[in-house]
C-alpha positions in Angstrom: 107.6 91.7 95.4 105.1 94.6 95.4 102.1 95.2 93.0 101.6 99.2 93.5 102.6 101.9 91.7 105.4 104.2 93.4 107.5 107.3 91.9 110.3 109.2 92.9 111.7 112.3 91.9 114.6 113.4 92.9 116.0 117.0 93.3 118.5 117.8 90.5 118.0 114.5 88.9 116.2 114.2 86.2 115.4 110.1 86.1 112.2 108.6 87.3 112.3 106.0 89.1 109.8 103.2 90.5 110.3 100.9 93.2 111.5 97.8 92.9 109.1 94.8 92.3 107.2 97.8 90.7 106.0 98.3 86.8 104.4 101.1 84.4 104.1 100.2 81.0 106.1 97.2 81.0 109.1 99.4 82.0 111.2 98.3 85.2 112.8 100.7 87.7 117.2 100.5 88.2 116.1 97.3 90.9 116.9 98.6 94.2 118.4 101.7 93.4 118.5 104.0 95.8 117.2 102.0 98.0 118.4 104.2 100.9 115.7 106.9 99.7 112.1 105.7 99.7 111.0 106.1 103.3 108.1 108.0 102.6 106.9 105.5 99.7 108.3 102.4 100.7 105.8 99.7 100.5 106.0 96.3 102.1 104.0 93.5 103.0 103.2 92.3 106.5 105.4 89.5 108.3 105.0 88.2 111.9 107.9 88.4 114.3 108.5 85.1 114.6 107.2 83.8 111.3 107.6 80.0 109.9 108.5 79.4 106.2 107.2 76.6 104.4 109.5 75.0 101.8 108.7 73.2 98.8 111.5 72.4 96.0 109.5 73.4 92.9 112.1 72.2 90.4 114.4 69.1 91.6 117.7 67.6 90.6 117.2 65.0 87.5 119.7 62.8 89.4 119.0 62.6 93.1 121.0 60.7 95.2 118.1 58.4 97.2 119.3 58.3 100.7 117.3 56.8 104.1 117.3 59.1 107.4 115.8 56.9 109.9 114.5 58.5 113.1 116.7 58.9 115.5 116.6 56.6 118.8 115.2 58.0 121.7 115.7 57.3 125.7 113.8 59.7 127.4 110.3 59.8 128.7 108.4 62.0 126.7 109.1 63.2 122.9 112.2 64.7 122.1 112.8 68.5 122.0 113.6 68.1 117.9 112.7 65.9 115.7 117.0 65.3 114.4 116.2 63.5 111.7 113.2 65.3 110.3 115.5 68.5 110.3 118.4 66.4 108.7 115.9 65.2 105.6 114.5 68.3 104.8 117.8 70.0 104.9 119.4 67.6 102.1 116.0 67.4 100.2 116.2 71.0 100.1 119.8 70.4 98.5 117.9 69.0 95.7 120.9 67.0 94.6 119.5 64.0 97.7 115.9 62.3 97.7 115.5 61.2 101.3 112.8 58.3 101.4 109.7 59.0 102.6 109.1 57.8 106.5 106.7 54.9 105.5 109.7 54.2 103.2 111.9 52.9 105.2 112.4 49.3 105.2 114.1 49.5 108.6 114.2 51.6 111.8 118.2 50.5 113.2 119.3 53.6 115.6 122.6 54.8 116.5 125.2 51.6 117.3 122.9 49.0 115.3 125.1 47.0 112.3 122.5 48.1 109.1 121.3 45.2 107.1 123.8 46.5 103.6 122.0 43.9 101.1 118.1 45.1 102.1 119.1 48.7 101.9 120.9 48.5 98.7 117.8 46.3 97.7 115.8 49.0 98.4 117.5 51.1 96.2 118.9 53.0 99.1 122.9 54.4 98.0 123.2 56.1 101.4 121.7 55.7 104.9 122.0 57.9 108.1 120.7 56.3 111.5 121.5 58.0 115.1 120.9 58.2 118.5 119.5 61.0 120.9 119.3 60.8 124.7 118.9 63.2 127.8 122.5 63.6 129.5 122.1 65.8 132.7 120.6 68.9 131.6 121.7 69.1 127.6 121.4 66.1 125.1 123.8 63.4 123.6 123.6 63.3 119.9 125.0 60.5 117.5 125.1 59.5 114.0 126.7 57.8 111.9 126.3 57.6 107.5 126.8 54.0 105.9 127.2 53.7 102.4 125.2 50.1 101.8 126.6 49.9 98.6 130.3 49.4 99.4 129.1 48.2 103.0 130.9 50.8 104.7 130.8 53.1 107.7 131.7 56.8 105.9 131.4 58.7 109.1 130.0 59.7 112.1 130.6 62.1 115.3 128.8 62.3 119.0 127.8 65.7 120.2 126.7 67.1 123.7 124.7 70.1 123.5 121.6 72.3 125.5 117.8 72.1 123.7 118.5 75.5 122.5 121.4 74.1 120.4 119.7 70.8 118.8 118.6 72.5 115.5 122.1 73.8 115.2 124.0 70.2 115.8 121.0 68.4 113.4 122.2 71.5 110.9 125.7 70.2 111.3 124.5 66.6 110.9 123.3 67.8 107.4 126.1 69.5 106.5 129.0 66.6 107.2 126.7 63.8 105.4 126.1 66.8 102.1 129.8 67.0 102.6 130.8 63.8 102.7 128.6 62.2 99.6 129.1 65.5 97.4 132.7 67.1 98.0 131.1 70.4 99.1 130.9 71.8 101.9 127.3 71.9 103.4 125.5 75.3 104.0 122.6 74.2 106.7 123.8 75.5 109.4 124.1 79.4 108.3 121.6 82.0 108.8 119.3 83.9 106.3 118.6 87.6 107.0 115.5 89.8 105.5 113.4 92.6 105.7 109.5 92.5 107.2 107.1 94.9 108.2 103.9 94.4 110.6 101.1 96.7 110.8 99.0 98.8 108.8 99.2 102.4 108.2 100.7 104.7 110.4 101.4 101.7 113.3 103.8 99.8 111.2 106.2 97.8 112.7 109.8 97.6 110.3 112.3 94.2 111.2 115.6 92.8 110.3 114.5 89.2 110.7 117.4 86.5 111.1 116.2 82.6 110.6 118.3 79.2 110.3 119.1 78.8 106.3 115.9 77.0 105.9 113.6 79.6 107.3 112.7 78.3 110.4 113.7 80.0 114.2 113.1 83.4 113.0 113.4 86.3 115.0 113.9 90.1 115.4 117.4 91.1 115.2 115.9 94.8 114.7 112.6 96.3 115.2 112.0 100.0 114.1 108.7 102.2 113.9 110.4 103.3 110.2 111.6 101.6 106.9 115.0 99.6 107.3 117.0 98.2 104.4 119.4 96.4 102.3 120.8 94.3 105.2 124.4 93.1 104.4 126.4 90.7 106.5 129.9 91.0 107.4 132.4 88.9 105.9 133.1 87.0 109.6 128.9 87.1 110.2 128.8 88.9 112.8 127.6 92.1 112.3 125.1 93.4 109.6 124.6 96.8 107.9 121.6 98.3 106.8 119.7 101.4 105.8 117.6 103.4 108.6 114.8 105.8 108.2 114.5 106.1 112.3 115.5 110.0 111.6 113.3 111.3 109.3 115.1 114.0 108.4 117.1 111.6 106.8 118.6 108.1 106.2 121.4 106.6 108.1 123.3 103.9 107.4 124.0 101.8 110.8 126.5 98.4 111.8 125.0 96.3 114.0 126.4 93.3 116.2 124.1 90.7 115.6 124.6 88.9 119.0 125.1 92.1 121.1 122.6 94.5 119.6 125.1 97.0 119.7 124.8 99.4 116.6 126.9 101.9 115.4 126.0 104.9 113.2 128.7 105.0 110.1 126.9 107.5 108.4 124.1 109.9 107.8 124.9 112.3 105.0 122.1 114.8 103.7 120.3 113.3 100.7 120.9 109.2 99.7 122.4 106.9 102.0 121.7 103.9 101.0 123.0 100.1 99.9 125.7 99.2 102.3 128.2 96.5 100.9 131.2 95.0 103.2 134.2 94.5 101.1 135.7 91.0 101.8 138.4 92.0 104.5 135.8 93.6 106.1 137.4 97.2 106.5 135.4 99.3 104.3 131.9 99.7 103.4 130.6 100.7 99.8 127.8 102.6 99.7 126.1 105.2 97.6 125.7 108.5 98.3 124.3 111.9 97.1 125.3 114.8 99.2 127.3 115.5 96.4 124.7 116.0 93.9 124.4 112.6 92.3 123.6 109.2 93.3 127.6 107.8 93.0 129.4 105.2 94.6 132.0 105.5 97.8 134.0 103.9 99.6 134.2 104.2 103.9 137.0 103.1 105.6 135.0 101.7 108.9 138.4 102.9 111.1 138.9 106.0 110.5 134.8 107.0 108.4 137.1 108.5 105.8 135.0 108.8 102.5 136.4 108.5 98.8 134.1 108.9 95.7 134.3 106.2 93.1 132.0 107.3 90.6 131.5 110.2 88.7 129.0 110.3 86.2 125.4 112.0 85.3 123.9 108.4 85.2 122.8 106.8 88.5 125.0 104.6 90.0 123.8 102.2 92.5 123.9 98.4 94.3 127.6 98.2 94.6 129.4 95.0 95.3 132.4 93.9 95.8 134.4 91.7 93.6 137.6 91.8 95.4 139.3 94.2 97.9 140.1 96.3 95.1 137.5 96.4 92.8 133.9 96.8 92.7 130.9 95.9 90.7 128.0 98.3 90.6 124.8 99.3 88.7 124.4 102.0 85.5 122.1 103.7 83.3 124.7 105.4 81.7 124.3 103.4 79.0 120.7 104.2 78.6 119.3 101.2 81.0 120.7 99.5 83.9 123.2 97.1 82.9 126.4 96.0 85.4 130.1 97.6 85.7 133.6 97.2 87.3 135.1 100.1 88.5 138.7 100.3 90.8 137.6 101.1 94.5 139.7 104.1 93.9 138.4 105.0 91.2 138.7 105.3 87.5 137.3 104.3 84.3 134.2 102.0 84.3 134.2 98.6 82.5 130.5 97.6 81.6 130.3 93.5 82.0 126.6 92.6 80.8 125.4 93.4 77.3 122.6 90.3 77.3 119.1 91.9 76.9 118.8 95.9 77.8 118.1 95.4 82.1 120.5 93.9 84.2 121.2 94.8 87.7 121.2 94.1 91.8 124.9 92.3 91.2 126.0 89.4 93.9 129.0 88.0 94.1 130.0 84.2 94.3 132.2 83.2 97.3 134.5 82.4 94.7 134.7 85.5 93.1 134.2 83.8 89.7 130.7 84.7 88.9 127.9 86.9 89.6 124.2 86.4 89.7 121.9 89.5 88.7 118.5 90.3 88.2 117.7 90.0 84.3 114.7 91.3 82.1 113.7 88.6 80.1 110.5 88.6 77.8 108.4 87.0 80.6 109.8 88.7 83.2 112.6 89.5 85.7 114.5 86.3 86.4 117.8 85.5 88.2 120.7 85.4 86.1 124.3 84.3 86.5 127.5 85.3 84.5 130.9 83.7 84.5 133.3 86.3 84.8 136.3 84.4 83.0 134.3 83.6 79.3 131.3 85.7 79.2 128.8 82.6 79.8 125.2 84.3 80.5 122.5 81.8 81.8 119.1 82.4 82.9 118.5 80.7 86.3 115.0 81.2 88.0 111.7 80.7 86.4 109.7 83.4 88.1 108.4 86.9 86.7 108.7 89.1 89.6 112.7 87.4 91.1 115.0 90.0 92.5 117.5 90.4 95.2 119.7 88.0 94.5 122.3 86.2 97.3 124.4 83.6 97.2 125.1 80.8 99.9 128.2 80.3 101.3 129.2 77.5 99.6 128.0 79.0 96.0 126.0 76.5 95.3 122.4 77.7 95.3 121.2 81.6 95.1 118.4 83.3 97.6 116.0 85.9 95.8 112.5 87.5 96.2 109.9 86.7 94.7 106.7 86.1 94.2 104.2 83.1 93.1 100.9 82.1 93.1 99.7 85.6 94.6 102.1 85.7 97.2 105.3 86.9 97.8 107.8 84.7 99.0 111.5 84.2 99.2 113.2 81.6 96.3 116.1 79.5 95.6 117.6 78.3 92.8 121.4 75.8 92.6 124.0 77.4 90.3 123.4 75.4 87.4 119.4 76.3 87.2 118.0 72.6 88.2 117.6 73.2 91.4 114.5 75.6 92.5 112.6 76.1 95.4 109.9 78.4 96.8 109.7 79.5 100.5 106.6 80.8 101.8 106.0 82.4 105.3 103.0 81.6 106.3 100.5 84.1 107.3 102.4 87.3 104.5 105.4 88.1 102.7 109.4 89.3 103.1 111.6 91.3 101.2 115.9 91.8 100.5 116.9 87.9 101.8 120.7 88.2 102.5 122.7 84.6 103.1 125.4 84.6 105.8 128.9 83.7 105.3 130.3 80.6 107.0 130.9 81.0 110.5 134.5 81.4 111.3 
C-alpha cells in the first residue's frame, strides 16, 4: 500500500484519478485502474532481490485439527540441506484449518519405518501424526513419510521420493499438500508459486522486479528486473508464462508475455495511450486488456495467435481490471454508475450487467477456480477490505480485517485469497480462507511488495 498523494489527468478524460492504496478526502481512486499508465508517478516501496517473508496467521481457524510433525530422521554427516518437517508444519499451520504441536511438544521423536505408539499420541491429544525419513543417496536425497491417524490406529498414507537439494523444498511442499489432502478432501496448494511487484532503489537508480517465491514467500527471486515501472503480473492458465505491464519504452507502455522458465518475452502490444491490466482467459488464447488508443479507457480482447483486437466496451465511464469469468464472458470495473462497482459484459461485446450494489466502491475483481465466486476490494466504513460474492444468490461477505487490503487473488484450490496490504506501519502481503476465519499477514523483511498474483496448479 502507499501513503502519498498521486494524480492523474488524462487527455480527453475528464476523471481524476489517484493511485491505488492512495486517499484525499476520504475518497478512493477506481483501485488499479489504469494501471498501465502511471510510469511517471508510480510509487513503490523498496524490496530486496531475494527477500524472505515472515508469516504469522493473525486470525486462526476455531477448530484446528492438532496434528504432530516430528523431525525427520537423518543419516548423513552434517545437517540436512532442509529442515522437511519444519517446511511441512509451517505449511499446514499456515492452512489454519491444522495446529501442528510445537517441537518441545512432541511426546515422541519415531522416524520414517518406526510403528507410532497410537494410545500416547491419541493421549496426547494428537488426531494425526506425520514422521519420515531423509538420507543422502548418491548425489540427490531419499525422502519418506508416512501420516498415521492414532485415532483409528491406521497408516493413511505415505510415498518415498528421490530428488537433488535444489528440489527438497518442492517434495517437503508436496509432503504438505498430500497430508492437507488427505485429512481435508482438498487438494493442497503448497507447492505453487506466488508472483509480485518490487522495486529497489531510490530516486532516479530504481531497480523494478517481477519477483516469483514458493506459495509461502520463501525462495524468491527475479523473474524480471527492469530500470522502469512493471505491472499487473498475470499468470497463464498452464503457469507458465506471465503477463505484465512495461514502462521500458517511455514513450509508452507495452504489454509483454513472458516464459517464466526460459526468460523469453514477447511484445503483444504497445498501443499509443493505456495499455494496461493483462488478464488470460481460461483456455489461455486471448488476453483482456484495456486500452485507450481509441479515446477512452475500454476493455478488449487479443487473440494471442493472430494479435487480432476487438473492443468490448463502449462507454464514457472508465472501464478497467477485466477478468475473466469464463471463455465467454468477462467481469470488469465501472464508474458508470457514478463509483466503481463490478460488471459482466460478453467478450464480444454487448450490454453490461452490474453485479455489486453493496456499499458505493467495489472493484479489482478475481475469480474463483470454480468460477462460482469473486473476491473484490470493498469500501467499508473503516476501510478497504477484501470481499467475496457468490455469484449464484447474491451472498456479499466482508473477508479481511485490514484498512488499506487490495489486489485480491485466489489460490488454486479456492480456498484462501492473496491481497496487499498493509499493518502496523508496513506494507505487506495478506491472506485470508474463503470463509473469513482464516487470516494471515506476510511480511518481507527489510520493505514492502505490491500486486501478489497466485499461480495455477501445475499441469
Amino acid at each position: 500500500m502507499m501513503n502519498k498523494l498521486a494524480a492523474l489527468k488524462l487527455t480527453n478524460i475528464t476523471h481524476r484519478l489517484l493511485l491505488p492504496g492512495c486517499f484525499r478526502l476520504g475518497e478512493r481512486p477506481l483501485l488499479d485502474a489504469l494501471r498501465g499508465l502511471i510510469a511517471c508517478v508510480f510509487l513503490l516501496c523498496s524490496v530486496p532481490a531475494s527477500a524472505v517473508i515472515e508469516i504469522e496467521v493473525t486470525k486462526g481457524g476455531f477448530n484446528a485439527i492438532p496434528i504432530a510433525v516430528v523431525p525427520f530422521g537423518w543419516s548423513g554427516n552434517s545437517a540436512p540441506p532442509q529442515d522437511v518437517a519444519q517446511i511441512v508444519s509451517a505449511d499446514l499451520a499456515r492452512s489454519g484449518l491444522m495446529a501442528p504441536l510445537a517441537p518441545d511438544e512432541l511426546i515422541a521423536r519415531p522416524v520414517s519405518g518406526d510403528v507410532p505408539n497410537y494410545a500416547r499420541w491419541r493421549a496426547a491429544g494428537v488426531d494425526y501424526l506425520v514422521i519420515g525419513g531423509l538420507k543422502p543417496d548418491g548425489n540427490n536425497f531419499t525422502v519418506d513419510f508416512q501420516l498415521f491417524d492414532p485415532v483409528r490406529q491406521k497408516l493413511l498414507s505415505g510415498f518415498s521420493y528421490k530428488v537433488s537439494a535444489a528440489r527438497l523444498r518442492s517434495v517437503s511442499h508436496q509432503i504438505s499438500d498430500l497430508v492437507f489432502e488427505e485429512i481435508t478432501g482438498i487438494r493442497g496448494a503448497f507447492n505453487t508459486e506466488i508472483a509480485f511487484v518490487s522495486v529497489t532503489g531510490q530516486g532516479n537508480n530504481k531497480q523494478y522486479q517481477v519477483q516469483l517465491a514458493d506459495a509461502d514467500g520463501l525462495n524468491s527471486q527475479a523473474m524480471l528486473t527492469s530500470p522502469r515501472p512493471i505491472l499487473s503480473p498475470s499468470w497463464s492458465p498452464d503457469g507458465k508464462q506471465l503477463a505484465y505491464v512495461s514502462f521500458e519504452d517511455r514513450e509508452r507502455s507495452a504489454i509483454y508475455i513472458q516464459d517464466r522458465s526460459t526468460g523469453k518475452r514477447t511484445k503483444i502490444i504497445s498501443e499509443s495511450g493505456i495499455n494496461g491490466a493483462p488478464s488470460w482467459s481460461p483456455d489461455g488464447s486471448r488476453l483482456a486488456v484495456v486500452l485507450s488508443y481509441e479515446g477512452n479507457p475500454d476493455i478488449y480482447v487479443i487473440e494471442l495467435a493472430t494479435r487480432a483486437t476487438r473492443r468490448v466496451t463502449r462507454s464514457d465511464a472508465i472501464d478497467t481490471e477485466p477478468e475473466w469469468l469464463d471463455n465467454s464472458s468477462l467481469i470488469f470495473t465501472s464508474d458508470r454508475s457514478g463509483g466503481p462497482q463490478l460488471y459482466r459484459i460478453g467478450a464480444t461485446g454487448g450490454q453490461a450487467k452490474r453485479l455489486t450494489f453493496e456499499g458505493n466502491y467495489n472493484a479489482s475483481a478475481t475469480i474463483s477456480p470454480d468460477r462460482n465466486s469473486v473476491a473484490m476490494v470493498h469500501r467499508a466504513s473503516d476501510g478497504y477490505k477484501i470481499a467475496l460474492l457468490y455469484l449464484e444468490n447474491g451472498d456479499f461477505s466482508v473477508l479481511s480485517s485490514g484498512r488499506l487490503d487490495e489486489s485480491p487473488s485466489f489460490s488454486p484450490n479456492g480456498q484462501m485469497v492473496l491481497f496487499a496490504t498493509s499493518r502496523n506501519g508496513r506494507q505487506t502481503l495478506g491472506a485470508v480462507s474463503v470463509d473469513g476465519q482464516v487470516e494471515q499477514s506476510l511480511t518481507l523483511d527489510t520493505s514492502n511488495v505490491r500486486e501478489p498474483a497466485w499461480s495455477p496448479f501445475a499441469n
